[in-house]
Every structure is written in structure tokens, then in C-alpha cells.
C-alpha positions as CSV (number, residue, x, y, z in Angstrom):
1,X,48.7,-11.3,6.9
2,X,46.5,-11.7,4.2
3,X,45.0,-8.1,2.1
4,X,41.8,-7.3,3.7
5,X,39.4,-5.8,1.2
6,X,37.3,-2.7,1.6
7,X,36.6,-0.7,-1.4
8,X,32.8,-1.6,-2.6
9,X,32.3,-0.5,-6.5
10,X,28.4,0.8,-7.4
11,X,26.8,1.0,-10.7
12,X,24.3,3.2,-12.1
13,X,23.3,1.9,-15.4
14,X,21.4,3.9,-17.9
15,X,18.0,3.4,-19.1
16,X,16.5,2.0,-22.7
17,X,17.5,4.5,-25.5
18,X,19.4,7.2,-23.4
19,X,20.7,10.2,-24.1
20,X,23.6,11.6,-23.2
21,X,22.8,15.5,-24.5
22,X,21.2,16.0,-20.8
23,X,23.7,13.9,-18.4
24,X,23.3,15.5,-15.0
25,X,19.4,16.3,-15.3
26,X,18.9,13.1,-13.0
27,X,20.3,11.9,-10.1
28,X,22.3,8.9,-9.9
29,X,19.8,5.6,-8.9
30,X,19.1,6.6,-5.4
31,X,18.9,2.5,-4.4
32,X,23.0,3.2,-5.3
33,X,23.2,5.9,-3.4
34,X,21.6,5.2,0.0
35,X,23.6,1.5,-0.1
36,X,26.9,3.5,-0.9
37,X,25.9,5.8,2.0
38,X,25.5,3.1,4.3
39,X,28.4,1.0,3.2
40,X,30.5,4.3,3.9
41,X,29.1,5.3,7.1
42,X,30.3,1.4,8.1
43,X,33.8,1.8,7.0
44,X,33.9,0.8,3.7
45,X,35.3,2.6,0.8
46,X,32.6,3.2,-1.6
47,X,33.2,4.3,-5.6
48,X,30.2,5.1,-7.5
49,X,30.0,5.1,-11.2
50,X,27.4,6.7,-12.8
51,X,26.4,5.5,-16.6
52,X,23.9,8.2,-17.2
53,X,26.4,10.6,-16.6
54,X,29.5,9.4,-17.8
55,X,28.6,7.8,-21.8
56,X,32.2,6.2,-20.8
57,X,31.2,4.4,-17.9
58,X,32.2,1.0,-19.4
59,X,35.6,1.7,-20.0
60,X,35.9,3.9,-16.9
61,X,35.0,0.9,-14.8
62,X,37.5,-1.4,-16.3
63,X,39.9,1.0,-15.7
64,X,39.3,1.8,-12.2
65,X,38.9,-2.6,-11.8
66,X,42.7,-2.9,-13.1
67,X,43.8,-0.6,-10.9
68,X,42.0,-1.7,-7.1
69,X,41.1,-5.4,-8.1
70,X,42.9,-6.5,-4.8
71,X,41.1,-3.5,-3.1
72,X,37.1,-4.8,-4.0
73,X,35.1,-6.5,-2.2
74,X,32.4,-6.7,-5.0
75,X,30.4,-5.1,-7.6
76,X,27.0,-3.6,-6.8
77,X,24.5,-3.5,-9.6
78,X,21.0,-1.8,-9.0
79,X,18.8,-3.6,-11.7
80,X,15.3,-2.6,-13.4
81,X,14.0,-4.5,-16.6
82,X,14.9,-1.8,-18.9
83,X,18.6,-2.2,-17.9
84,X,18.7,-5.4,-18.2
85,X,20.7,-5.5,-21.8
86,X,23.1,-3.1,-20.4
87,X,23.3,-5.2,-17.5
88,X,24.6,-8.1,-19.3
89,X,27.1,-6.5,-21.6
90,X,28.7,-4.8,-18.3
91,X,28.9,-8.2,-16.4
92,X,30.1,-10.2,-19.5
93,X,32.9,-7.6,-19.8
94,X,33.6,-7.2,-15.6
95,X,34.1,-11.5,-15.9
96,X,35.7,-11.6,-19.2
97,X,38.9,-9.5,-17.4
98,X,38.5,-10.1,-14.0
99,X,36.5,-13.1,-13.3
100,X,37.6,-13.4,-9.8
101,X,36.0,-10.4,-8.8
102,X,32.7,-10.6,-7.0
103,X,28.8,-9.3,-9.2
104,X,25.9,-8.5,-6.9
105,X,22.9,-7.1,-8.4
106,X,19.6,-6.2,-6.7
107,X,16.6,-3.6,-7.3
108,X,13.3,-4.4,-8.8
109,X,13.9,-7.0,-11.1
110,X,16.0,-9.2,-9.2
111,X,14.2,-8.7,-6.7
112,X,11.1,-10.2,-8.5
113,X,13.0,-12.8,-10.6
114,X,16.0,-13.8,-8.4
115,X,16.5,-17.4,-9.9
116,X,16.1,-16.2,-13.3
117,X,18.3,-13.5,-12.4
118,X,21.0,-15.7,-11.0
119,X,21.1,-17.5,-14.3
120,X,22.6,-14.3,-15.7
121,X,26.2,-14.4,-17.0
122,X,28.4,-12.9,-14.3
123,X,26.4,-13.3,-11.6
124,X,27.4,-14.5,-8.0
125,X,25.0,-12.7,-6.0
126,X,21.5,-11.5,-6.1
127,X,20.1,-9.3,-3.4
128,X,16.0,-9.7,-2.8
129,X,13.7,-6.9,-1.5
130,X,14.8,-4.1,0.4
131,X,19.0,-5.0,0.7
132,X,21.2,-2.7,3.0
133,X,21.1,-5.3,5.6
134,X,22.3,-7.8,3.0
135,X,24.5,-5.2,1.6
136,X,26.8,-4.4,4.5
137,X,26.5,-8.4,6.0
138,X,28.0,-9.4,2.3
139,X,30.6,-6.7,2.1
140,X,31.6,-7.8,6.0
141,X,32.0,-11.8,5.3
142,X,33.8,-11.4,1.5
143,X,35.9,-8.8,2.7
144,X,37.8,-11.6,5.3
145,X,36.8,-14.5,3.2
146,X,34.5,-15.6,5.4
147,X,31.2,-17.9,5.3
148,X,28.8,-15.7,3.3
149,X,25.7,-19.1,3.2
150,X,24.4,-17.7,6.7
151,X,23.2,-14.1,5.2
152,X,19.4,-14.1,4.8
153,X,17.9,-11.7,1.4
154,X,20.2,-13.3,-0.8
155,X,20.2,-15.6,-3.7
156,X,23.6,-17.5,-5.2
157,X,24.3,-21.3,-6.4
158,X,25.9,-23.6,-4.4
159,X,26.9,-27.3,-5.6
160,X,24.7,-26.4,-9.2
161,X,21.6,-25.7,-6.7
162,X,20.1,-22.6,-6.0
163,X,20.1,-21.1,-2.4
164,X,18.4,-18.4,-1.1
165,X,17.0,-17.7,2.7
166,X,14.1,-15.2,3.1
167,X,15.1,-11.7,4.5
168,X,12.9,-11.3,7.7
169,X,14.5,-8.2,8.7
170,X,13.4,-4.9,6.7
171,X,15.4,-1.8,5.8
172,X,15.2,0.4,9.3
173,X,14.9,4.2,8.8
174,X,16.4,5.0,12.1
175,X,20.2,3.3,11.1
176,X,19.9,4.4,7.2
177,X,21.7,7.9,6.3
178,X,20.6,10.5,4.3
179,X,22.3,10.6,1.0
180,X,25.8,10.9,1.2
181,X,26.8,13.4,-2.0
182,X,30.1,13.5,-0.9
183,X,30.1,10.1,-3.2
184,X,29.3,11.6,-6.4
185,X,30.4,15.1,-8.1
186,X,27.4,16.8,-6.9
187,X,27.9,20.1,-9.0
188,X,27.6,17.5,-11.8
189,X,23.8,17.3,-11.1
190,X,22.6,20.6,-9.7
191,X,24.3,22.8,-12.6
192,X,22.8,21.3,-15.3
193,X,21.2,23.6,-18.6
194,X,17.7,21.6,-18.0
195,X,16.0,19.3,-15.5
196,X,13.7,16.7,-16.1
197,X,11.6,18.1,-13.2
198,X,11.7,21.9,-14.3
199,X,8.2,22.0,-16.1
200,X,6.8,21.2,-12.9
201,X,8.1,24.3,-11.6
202,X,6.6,26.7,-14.1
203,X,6.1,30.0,-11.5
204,X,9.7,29.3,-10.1
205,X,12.2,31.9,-12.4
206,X,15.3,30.7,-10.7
207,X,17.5,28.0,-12.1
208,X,16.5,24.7,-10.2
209,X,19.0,23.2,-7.9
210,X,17.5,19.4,-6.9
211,X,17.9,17.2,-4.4
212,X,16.4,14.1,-3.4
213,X,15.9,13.1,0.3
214,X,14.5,9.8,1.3
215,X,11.7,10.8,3.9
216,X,9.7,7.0,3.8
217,X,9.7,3.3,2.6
218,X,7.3,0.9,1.7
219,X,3.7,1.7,1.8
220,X,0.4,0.8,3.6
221,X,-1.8,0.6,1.0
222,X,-2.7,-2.1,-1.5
223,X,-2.8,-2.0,-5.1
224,X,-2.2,-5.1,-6.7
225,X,0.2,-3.5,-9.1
226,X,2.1,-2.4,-6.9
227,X,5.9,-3.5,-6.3
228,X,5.5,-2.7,-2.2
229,X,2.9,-5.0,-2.1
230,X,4.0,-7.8,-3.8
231,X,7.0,-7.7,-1.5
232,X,5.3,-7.1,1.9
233,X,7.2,-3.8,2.0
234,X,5.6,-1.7,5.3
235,X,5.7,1.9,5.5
236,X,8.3,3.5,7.3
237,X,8.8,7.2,7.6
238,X,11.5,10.2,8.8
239,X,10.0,12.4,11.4
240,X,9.0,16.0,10.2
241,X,12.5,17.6,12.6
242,X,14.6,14.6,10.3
243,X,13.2,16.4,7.4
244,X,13.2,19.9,7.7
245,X,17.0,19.2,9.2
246,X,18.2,17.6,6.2
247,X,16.5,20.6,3.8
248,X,18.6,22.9,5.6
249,X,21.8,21.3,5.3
250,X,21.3,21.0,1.9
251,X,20.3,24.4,1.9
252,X,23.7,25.1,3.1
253,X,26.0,22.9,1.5
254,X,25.1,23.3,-2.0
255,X,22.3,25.7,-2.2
256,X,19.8,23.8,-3.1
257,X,16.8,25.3,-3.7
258,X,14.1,22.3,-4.6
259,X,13.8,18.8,-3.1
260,X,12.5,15.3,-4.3
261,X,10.7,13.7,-1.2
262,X,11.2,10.1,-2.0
263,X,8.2,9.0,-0.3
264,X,5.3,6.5,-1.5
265,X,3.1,8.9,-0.5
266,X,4.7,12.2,2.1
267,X,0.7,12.5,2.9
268,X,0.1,9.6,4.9
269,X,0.7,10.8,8.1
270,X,-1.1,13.7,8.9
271,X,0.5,14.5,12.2
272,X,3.9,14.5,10.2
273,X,2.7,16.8,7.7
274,X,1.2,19.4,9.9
275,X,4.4,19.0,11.9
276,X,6.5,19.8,9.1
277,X,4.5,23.0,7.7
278,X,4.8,24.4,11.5
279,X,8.7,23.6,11.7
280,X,9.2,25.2,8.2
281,X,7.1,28.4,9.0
282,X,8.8,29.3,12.4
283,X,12.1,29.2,10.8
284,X,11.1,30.9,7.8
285,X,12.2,28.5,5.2
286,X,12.0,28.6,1.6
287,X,12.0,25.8,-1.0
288,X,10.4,23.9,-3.7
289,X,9.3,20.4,-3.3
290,X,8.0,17.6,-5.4
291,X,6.2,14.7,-3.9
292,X,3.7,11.5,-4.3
293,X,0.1,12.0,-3.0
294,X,-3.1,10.0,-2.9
295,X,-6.6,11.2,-4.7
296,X,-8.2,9.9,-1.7
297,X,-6.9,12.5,0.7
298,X,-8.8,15.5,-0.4
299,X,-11.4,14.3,1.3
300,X,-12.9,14.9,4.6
301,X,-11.0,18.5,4.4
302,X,-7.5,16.9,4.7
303,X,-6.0,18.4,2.0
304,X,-7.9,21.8,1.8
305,X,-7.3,25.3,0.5
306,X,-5.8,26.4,3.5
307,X,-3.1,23.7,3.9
308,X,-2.0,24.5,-0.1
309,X,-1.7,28.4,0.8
310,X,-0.1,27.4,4.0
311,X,2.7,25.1,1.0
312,X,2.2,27.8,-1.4
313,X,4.1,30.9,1.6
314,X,6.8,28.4,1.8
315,X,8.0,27.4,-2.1
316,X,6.3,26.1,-5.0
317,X,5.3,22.7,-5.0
318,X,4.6,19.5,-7.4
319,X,2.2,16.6,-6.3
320,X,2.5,13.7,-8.5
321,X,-1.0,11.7,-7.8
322,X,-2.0,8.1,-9.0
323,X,-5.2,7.8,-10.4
324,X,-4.0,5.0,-12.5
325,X,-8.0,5.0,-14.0
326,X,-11.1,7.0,-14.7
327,X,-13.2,3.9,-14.4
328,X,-14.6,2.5,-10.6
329,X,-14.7,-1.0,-12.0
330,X,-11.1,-1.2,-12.7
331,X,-10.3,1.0,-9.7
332,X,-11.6,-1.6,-7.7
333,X,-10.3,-4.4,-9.4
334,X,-6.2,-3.3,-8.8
335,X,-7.3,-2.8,-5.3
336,X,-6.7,0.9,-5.6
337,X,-9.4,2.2,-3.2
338,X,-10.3,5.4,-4.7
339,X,-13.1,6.3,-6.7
340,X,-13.3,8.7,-9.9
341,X,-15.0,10.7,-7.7
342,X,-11.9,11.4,-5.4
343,X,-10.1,11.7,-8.6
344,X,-12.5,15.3,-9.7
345,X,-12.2,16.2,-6.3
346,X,-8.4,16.8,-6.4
347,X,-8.6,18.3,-9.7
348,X,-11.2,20.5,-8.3
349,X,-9.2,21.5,-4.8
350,X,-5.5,21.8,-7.1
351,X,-7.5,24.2,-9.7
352,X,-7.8,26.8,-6.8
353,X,-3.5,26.5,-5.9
354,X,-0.6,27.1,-8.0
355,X,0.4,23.5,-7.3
356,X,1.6,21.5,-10.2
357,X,-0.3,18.1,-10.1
358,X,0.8,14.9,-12.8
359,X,-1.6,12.5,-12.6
360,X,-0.7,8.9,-14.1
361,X,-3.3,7.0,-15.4
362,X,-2.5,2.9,-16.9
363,X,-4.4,2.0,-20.2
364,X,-5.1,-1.8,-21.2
365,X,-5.2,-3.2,-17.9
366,X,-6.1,-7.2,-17.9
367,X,-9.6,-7.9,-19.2
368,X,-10.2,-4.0,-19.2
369,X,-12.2,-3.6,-22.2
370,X,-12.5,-0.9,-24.8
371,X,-15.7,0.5,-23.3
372,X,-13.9,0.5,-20.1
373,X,-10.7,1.8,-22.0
374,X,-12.8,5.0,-23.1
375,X,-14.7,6.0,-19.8
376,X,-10.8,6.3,-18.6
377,X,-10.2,8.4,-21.8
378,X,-13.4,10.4,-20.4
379,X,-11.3,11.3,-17.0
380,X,-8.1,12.3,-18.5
381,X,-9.5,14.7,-21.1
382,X,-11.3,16.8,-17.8
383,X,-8.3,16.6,-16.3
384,X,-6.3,18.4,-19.6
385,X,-9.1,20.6,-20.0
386,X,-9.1,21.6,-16.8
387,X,-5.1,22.0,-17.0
388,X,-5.9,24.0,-20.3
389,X,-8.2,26.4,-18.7
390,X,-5.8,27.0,-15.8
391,X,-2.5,27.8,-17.9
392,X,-5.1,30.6,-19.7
């Protein structure tokens, strides 16, 4: 009987110019980590290596490759465009030694540029859009040699031609786990000297212990910048009972004390949101959390002064708002549908709270021209001055 494979290897590669004094202060990509999840809770043996933790991770995972080769199934690469030269040296090196082994890459960039990515050296497999789906179907078939041509969302060559079926099936919320730690040295990550997130935390004296749970995918909305809508991604979203379960288990299991809702936007479903306030009250939990939110939403006395003091009894929190421009021509332009107007209103609502709001603004847009440049330039200095007045 012929070796059946079943160990699935993920990468986490590390970013332009990184540094290696913090390792830890960041979580490993969390793409990696929900498809290791899933590939676990389906029987396969998952390894995850982790090159913004471990400056070694290179040699590590040639080591680890001598050792299982007959074990792996394939090699899991989540790819952006600043990875993309660290990328390349790790496949050149994977199919230099072991050039039988399987290379399957997916995330942003492939999934934008999936020929171009194909054309990459080492490359048999590029996943497209949202991939656990793809994920577990290719581990399934390569693991008994089987017929892999039939799995939709994925990209490869075949006779010098290159193939690729849409995906029409997206990434379903109900049948995806939460983040499985248990795949990565956890400790690693929550005892850390510093976090990139702690100056968003600045009334919290404690030493930050983070966590990131997935709570939504995709998003309704549509900014023409925006990755979700160039792939058609919908919004999907964990109930507020999914949620505040999860917090507490993490609570538990490694006293965590502040969460990353990975969420295009946690506001967008109001029923959810008051649901989870009520289900955190009557158990009396405590937290921090740091989220995405729309300027649009502090409007029509959604997000008011009562809901923040209602946030404020529970932990301290961190909204992270796009206002990508001060300027309503180019607001409209990328589709954003908010005004500057919504914009000063959130400014003016978050001035009353002790939340910590990040606003991201994008300067040098196409055909936006100086004029245009500076009425943006207008915005963002009320919003520092504003910021300034506060901290005094």
C-alpha cells in the first residue's frame, strides 16, 4: 500500500525591511492560520512556520522538509506584494532540494495576478479569492494522488497552458473554526516587551495580552479600492453568542485580556452589535477590543454617546475608521459614500469617549490634484488638532 500523505506545511513570510528586535508583537498571517485551522479540524496534520518570528525560518523549513518530505502533501504560501522577494528566494530554495514536493500560494496578490503569479519559479499551484474550500479539496486529491484538474479557485499549467476554473462557492462562516493556537507557540505572541497595537490602549496599565478572532468576511459596501470588491467578496458575519463565546475561552485559556475583531467593519449589523453589548453586560465581562468602523455610522444616532459609555463599562476600546479623504469630490469618486461631513461628525461623537480612533486617509489618488491634495490636508490637521486637544 502506497504512503498516504497528510502533513500540510504553512508559511508566514515577513514583510519589506523587517525587524526581528520585536518578533512576537504580531500574530502570525491569520489567512495561515484559519486554513491550518481548517485543514486540522479535517484530519490533516498542519506545521506552521512563522518568518516574522523565527529570523531562521529558511533554514528551519528545510530542515523540517528533509525530515517529513514523504509526509507533505504541499506547501502553503500566503502571498502580499511586499513578500513577494521573500517569496521567491523561499520557493527557489524549497525546488532547488526538494523539487518533487508540491508549492501553493494564495492571499492578495495571487489572488489578483494568478497567471503572473503562476509564472513564478516554484510554483504548482495558485489559490484565487477566498481558498479554504480549495485548500482542503487540494490537500484531499494530492494526498492519494488523485485528479486535482476538477477543483474550481485554482490556477496551475497543464500541457504549457494555463488552467484555472472560477471558484463559485465562497468561504462559509458556519464550517470555518475559530483560530486554532494550539498550531503555533502562543506564549510566543502574548508575552511580548511591546505590541504594535499598545498605543492604542493608552488608559489600559496592564500588559496587553492579544488575540485576534475572525467575527466577518467580505463586505457590503463598495469602494473601488477595495480588494472585497474587486473580488465579489459578500459579507458574512459570526453571531454576537459566537463571539462573546470565543472571548471567553480565550479568556480562559491564555488570559487574554484584548481582542482583534477581524471584521471589515464589526458595525454593520446593528442587531449584532446591540446583541453583543447585552451578552457581555449580563455576564460581566471585561476586555479590550480593537475594531474597523465606518464614518458614516455616527449618524442618525447609531453610534451615540450612550452606546460608547455602554463599550467604555466593559474595556477600553480602539476603532480604526476609513476616511481615506477630506475632500467629497474624491470621496465620491472611490465610491466611498461618505461625506467629510460624516468624517467631523465622528471626530466630534469620539472627542466625548475615551475611545482610541485611527483614521487612514490615501494622498495622490488618480487625477486628484494638488488643490484637491490640500483640502484633504485641511481634514487631517482637525482631526490632529482635535487629538492634540484631547491628550491635554
Amino acid at each position: 500500500m502506497d504512503h498516504i500523505k497528510n502533513l500540510v506545511v504553512l508559511v508566514n513570510l515577513p514583510l519589506c525591511n523587517y525587524s526581528y528586535k520585536d518578533k512576537g508583537n504580531v500574530y502570525p498571517a491569520t489567512a495561515i492560520l484559519l486554513i491550518g485551522s481548517y485543514l486540522k479540524k479535517n484530519g490533516f496534520e498542519v506545521i506552521i512556520v512563522d518568518g516574522t518570528y523565527d529570523e531562521q525560518y529558511e533554514s528551519n523549513l528545510l530542515n523540517l522538509l528533509e525530515k517529513r518530505s514523504k509526509d507533505i502533501v504541499y506547501i502553503g504560501l500566503s502571498v502580499m506584494v511586499v513578500q513577494i522577494p521573500f517569496a521567491l528566494d523561499l520557493m527557489k530554495s524549497i525546488k532547488k532540494n526538494f523539487s518533487d514536493l508540491k508549492v501553493v500560494i494564495g492571499g492578495a496578490h495571487p489572488s489578483l495576478y494568478p497567471s503572473e503569479s503562476l509564472k513564478y519559479l516554484g510554483v504548482d499551484f495558485v489559490v484565487v479569492n477566498e481558498g479554504t474550500h480549495a485548500a482542503i479539496e487540494l490537500a484531499n486529491v494530492l494526498s492519494k494522488g488523485d485528479d486535482f484538474t476538477k477543483i474550481k479557485g485554482i490556477c496551475y499549467l497543464k500541457d504549457n497552458q494555463i488552467s484555472f476554473t472560477p471558484n463559485d462557492k465562497i468561504d462559509d462562516l458556519k464550517e470555518l473554526p475559530f483560530f486554532d493556537f494550539s498550531l503555533i507557540e502562543a506564549e510566543n505572541y502574548l508575552d511580548v516587551k511591546s505590541s504594535v497595537y499598545t498605543r492604542e490602549f493608552p488608559y489600559f496599565t496592564e500588559k496587553l495580552r492579544i488575540m485576534p478572532i475572525l467575527t466577518g468576511l467580505g463586505c457590503p459596501y463598495r469602494c473601488e479600492f477595495c480588494i472585497n470588491v474587486v473580488l465579489k467578496r459578500k459579507y458574512r458575519f459570526r453571531s454576537a453568542l459566537e463571539i462573546i463565546t470565543e472571548i471567553k475561552n480565550l479568556q480562559k485559556q491564555y488570559r487574554a485580556n484584548t481582542f482583534l475583531f477581524l471584521d471589515e467593519d464589526f458595525f454593520i449589523n446593528k442587531k449584532r452589535v446591540l446583541e453583543f453589548l447585552d451578552l457581555a453586560e449580563k455576564e460581566s465581562l471585561k476586555f479590550n477590543f480593537r475594531t474597523w468602523c465606518r464614518a458614516d455610522h455616527f449618524k442618525d444616532d447609531y453610534l451615540n454617546d450612550e452606546l460608547f459609555k455602554r463599550f467604555e463599562k466593559i474595556g477600553h476600546m480602539s476603532l480604526a475608521i476609513g476616511a481615506e479623504s477630506g475632500n467629497d469630490d474624491i470621496l465620491r469618486a472611490i465610491r466611498k459614500d461618505i461625506t467629510k461631513h460624516d468624517i467631523i461628525r465622528s471626530i466630534k461623537t469620539l472627542d466625548k469617549t475615551k475611545v482610541f480612533a485611527r483614521y487612514s486617509f490615501m494622498i495622490g489618488l488618480e487625477n486628484e490634484s494638488m488643490a484637491e491634495i490640500k483640502i484633504s490636508i485641511s481634514c487631517f490637521s482637525k482631526i490632529l488638532l482635535s487629538a492634540f486637544i484631547k491628550d491635554k
